[in-house]
C-alpha positions in Angstrom: 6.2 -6.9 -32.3 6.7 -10.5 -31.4 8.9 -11.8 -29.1 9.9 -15.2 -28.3 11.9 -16.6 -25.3 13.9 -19.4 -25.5 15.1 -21.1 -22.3 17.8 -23.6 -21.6 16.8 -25.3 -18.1 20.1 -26.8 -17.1 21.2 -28.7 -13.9 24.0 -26.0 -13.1 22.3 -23.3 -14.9 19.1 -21.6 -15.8 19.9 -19.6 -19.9 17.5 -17.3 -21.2 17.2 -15.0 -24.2 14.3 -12.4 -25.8 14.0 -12.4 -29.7 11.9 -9.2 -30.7 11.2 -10.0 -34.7 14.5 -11.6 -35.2 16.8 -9.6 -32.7 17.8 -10.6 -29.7 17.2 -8.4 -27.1 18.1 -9.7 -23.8 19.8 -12.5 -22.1 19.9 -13.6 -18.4 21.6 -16.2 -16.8 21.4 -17.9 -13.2 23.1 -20.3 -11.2 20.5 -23.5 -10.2 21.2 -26.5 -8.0 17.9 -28.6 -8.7 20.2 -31.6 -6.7 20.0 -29.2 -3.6 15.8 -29.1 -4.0 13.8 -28.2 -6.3 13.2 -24.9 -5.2 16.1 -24.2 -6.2 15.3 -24.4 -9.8 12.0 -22.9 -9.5 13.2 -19.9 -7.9 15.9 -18.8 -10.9 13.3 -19.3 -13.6 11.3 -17.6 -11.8 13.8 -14.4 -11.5 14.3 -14.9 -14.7 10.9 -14.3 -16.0 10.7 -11.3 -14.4 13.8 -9.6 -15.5 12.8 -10.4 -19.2 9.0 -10.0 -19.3 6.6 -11.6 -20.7 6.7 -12.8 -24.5 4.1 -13.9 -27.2 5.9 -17.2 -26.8 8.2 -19.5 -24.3 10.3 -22.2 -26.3 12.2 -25.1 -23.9 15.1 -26.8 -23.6 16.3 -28.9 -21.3 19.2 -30.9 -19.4 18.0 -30.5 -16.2 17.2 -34.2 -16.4 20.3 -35.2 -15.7 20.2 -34.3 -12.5 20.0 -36.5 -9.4 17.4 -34.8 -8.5 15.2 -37.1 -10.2 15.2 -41.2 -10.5 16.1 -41.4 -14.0 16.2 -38.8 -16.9 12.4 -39.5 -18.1 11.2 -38.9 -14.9 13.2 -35.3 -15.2 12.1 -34.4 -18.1 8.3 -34.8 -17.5 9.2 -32.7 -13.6 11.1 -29.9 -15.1 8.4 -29.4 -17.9 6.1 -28.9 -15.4 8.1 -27.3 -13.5 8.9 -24.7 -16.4 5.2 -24.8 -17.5 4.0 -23.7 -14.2 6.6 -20.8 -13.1 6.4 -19.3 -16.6 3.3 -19.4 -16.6 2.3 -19.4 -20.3 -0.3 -21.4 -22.5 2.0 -20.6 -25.5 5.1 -22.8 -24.4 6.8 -25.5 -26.9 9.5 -28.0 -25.6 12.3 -28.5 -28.2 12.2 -32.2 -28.8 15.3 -32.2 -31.3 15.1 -33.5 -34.7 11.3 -34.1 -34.5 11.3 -29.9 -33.8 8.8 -28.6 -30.8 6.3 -30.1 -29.0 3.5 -29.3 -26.7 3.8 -29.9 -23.1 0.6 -32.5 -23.1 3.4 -34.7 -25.2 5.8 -34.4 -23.4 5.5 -38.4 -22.1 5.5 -39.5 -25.5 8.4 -37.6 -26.3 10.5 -37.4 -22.9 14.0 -39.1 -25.0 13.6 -36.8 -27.9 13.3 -33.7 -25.4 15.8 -34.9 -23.1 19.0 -33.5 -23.4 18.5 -32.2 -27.2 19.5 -28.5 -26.3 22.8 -29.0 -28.8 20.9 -29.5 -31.8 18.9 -26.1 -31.5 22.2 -24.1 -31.5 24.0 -26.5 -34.3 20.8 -26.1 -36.6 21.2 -22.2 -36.3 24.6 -22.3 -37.3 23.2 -24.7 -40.2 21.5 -22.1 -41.5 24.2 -19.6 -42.0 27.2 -22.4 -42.9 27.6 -25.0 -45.3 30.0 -26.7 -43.8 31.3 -26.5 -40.4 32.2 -27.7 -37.1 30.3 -26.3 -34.3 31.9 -26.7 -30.9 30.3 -25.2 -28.0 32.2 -25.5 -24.7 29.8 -24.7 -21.9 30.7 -24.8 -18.0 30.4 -28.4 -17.9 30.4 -30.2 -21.4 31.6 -29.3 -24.9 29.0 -30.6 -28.0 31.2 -31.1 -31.0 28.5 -31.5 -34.2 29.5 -31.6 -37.4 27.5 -29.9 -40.1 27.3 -30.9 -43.7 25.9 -29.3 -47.0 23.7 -27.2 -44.5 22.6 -29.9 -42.5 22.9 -31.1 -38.9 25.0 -34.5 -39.7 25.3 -35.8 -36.0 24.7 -39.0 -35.7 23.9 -39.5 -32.3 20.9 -37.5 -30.4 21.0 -39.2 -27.1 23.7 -38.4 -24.7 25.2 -41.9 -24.3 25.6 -42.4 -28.3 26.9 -38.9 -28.4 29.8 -39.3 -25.7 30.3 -43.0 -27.9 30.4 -41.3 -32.1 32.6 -38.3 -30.7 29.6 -35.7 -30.5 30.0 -35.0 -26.7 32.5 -34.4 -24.0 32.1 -34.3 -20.3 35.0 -31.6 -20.9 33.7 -28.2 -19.5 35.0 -24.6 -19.2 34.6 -24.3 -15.2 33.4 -27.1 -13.8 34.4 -30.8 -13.4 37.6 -32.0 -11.7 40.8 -31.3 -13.0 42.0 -34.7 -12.0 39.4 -36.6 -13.9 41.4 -35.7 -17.2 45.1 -36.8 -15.9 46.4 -39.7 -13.2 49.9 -38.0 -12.7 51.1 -34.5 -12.6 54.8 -32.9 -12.8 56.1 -31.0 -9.9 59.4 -30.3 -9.3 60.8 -32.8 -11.8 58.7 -35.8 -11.3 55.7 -37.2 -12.2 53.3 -37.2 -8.8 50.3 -39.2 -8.7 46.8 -37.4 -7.9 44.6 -36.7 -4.7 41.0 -37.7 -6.1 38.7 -36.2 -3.8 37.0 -33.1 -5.0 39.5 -30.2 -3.9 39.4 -27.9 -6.7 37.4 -27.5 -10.4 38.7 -26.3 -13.4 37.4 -22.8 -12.9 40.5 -22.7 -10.6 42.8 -23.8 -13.9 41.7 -21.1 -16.0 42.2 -18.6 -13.3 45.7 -19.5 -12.6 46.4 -19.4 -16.6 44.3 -15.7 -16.6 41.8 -17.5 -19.3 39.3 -16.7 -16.2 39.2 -13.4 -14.5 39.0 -13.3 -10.3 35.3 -13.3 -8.7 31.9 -14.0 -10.1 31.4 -13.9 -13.6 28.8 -15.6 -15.8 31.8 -18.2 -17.0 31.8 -19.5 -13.6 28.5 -19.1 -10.9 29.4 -22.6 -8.9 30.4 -22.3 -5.6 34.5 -22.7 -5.1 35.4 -26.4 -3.7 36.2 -25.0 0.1 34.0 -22.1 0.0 37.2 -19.5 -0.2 37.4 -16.5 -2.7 37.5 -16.7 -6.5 41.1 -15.3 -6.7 44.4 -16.8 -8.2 45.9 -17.4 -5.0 43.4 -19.4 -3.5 43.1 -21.4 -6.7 46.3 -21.9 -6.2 46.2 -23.5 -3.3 43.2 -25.6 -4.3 45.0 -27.0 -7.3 48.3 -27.5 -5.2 46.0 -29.7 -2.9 45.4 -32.4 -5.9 49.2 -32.9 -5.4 49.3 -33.1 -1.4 50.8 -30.0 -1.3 49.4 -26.1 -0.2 49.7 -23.0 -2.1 53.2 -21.6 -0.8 54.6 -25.0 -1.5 54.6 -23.9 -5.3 56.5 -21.2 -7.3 54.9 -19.2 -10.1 56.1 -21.1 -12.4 55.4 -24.5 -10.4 51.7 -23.6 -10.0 51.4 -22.1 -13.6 53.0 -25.3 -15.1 50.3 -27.7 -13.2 47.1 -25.8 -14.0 48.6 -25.7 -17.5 49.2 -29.7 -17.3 45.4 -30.1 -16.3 44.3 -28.2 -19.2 46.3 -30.0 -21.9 44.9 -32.9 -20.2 41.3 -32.0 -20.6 41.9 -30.6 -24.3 43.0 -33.8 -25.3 39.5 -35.3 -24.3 38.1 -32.8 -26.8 40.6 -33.6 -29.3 40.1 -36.9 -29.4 36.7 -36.8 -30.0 37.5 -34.6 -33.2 39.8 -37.2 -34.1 36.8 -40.2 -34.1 34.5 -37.6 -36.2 37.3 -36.9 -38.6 37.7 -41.6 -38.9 34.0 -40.9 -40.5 34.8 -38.2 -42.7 32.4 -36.2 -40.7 34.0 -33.2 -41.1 35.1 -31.0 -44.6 38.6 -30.6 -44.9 37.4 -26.7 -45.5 35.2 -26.5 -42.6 35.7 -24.1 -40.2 35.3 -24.6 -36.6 32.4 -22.5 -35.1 33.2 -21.5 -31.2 30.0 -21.6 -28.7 29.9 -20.7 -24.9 31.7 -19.6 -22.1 35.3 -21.7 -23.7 34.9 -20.9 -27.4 38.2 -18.6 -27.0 39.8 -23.0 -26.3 37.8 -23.7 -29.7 39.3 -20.3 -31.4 43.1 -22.0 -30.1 42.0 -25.5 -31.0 41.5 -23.8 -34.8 44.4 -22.2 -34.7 46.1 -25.6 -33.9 44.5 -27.5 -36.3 44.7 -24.8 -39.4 40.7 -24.0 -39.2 38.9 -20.8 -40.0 37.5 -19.9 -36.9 33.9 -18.0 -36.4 32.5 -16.9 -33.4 29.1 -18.0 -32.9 27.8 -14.5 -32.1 28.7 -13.4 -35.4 25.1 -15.2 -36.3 23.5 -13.4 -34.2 21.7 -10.2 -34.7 21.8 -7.8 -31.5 24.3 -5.2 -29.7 27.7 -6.6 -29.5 27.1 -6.8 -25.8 24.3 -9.3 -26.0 25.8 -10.9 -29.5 28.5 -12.0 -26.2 26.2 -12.7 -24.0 23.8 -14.7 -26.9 27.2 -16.6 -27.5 27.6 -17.8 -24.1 23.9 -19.1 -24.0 24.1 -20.5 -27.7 20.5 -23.1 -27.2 18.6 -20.4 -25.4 19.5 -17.7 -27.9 18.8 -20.3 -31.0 15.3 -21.2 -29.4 14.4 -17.3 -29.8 15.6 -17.7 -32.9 14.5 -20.7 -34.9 11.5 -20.5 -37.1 8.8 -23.7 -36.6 
């Protein structure tokens, strides 16, 4: 038996997944705060190890980086390599350095901008292998990659997350976290449009709970800490979106409330869209492609398809495990293509 783990080492999340010849056999996932200490990124890969054993092989990706945590991205990659090198514990460990494939941790200086950030391409070239033609959308907690994928081949043009975010590869658009108001400036209530309160009163984990696209208390699509500490229930979503608009829960009907959270996510699916929309001026995308849906949002990528007249395909359809973990693989896309990925 071999196994391989592959781990994505995130700023908001630690991913992992167990291959056992091919077959995924575990995932585990952990809320991380690396901006809080480092410790606090230490200690989920840590408890992450241990409830998947050891393996033949540990394969890394990062965007951990990002975090502000650390001076500037190179210096985060080169900490949370060793950070990752020294809680797993392994000789046999490979960071994924994108296009240019893996690379040993002694490199990882030389090749801090190829590793940085490149955990989208190991989950797009996994879905290269099984699909001609596609567009593989992966909307995680924080972000949605959007790569387009041509006669088999990765065809994204940027690899870096500044020319992503410019060519239409990358969205600071995420499932559960971010701002609600960052996507709009005005919101309708009661029949006119009312300009936002931008300080950091809600996230739009508390959207998709008021539409019921998020269900109430922890789940793996949403481990971050509510913005006022409160319960994750409807109500007191509620009242942290009705904040945004100077207002408090009971100032808004069911409908009222229902309507806003619904305003701030055609907002933030328009962010998405529009990026589509630059990779379709480039005739990046094949008018036959279907749109494959990664992460904890791929059911927005499944309604984005059925919009736009795509074929849609779930991302866990490529993987081979229980349906239980095929889910769970889904939702950690990089990590799970990591395990998978021959070198």
């Amino acid at each position: 038996m071999t196994a391989i783990i592959g781990w994505d080492i995130g700023g908001a999340h630690v991913k992992a997944a167990r291959a056992e010849n091919g077959r995924i056999v575990a995932v585990a996932q952990r809320a991380c705060a690396p901006h809080l200490g480092l410790a606090h990124l230490e200690t989920p890969i840590l408890e992450t190890l241990a409830e998947l054993g050891p393996a033949e092989g540990h394969r890394v990706t990062m965007t951990a980086e990002l975090s502000d945590a650390f001076e500037d991205r190179m210096r985060g990659v080169v900490s949370v390599a060793a950070i990752a090198a020294r809680e797993i514990g392994a000789d046999n460990i490979l960071f994924y350095a994108g296009a240019r494939g893996f690379v040993a941790r002694a490199n990882i200086v030389h090749e801090a901008d190829a590793v940085a950030s490149a955990n989208w391409r190991a989950s797009a070239e996994l879905v290269a292998q099984h699909c001609g033609e596609a567009l593989f959308i992966d909307i995680g907690s924080t972000t949605t990659d959007i790569v387009p994928i041509r006669i088999g081949r990765v065809a994204a043009q940027g690899a870096a997350d500044a020319e992503r975010l410019a060519c239409g590869e990358l969205a600071y658009a995420g499932f559960s976290r971010g701002a609600p108001q960052a996507y709009a400036r005005l919101a309708p209530i009661g029949g006119q449009w009312t300009p936002l309160v931008n300080e950091a009163f809600a996230s739009m984990a508390d959207v998709r709970r008021v539409l019921g696209d998020l269900r109430e208390g922890e789940n793996p699509a949403d481990l971050s800490p509510t913005a006022d500490g409160r319960p994750k229930t409807v109500a007191a979503s509620r009242a942290r979106l009705a904040r945004l608009v100077g207002r408090d829960g009971a100032d808004l009907t069911d409908a009222q409330a229902h309507a806003l959270a619904a305003h701030f996510a055609r907002a933030q699916l328009r962010v998405i869209e529009d990026q589509i929309a630059l990779l379709a001026s480039r005739d990046a995308i094949a008018p036959d492609a279907p749109y494959i849906g990664a992460g904890a949002g791929r059911l927005l990528v499944q309604r984005l398809a059925q919009t736009q007249k795509r074929a849609y395909r779930d991302f866990a359809d490529l993987i081979d495990a229980s349906d239980e973990l095929r889910i769970a693989a889904a939702n950690c896309a990089p990590a799970a293509a990591l395990a998978l990925l021959t070198i």
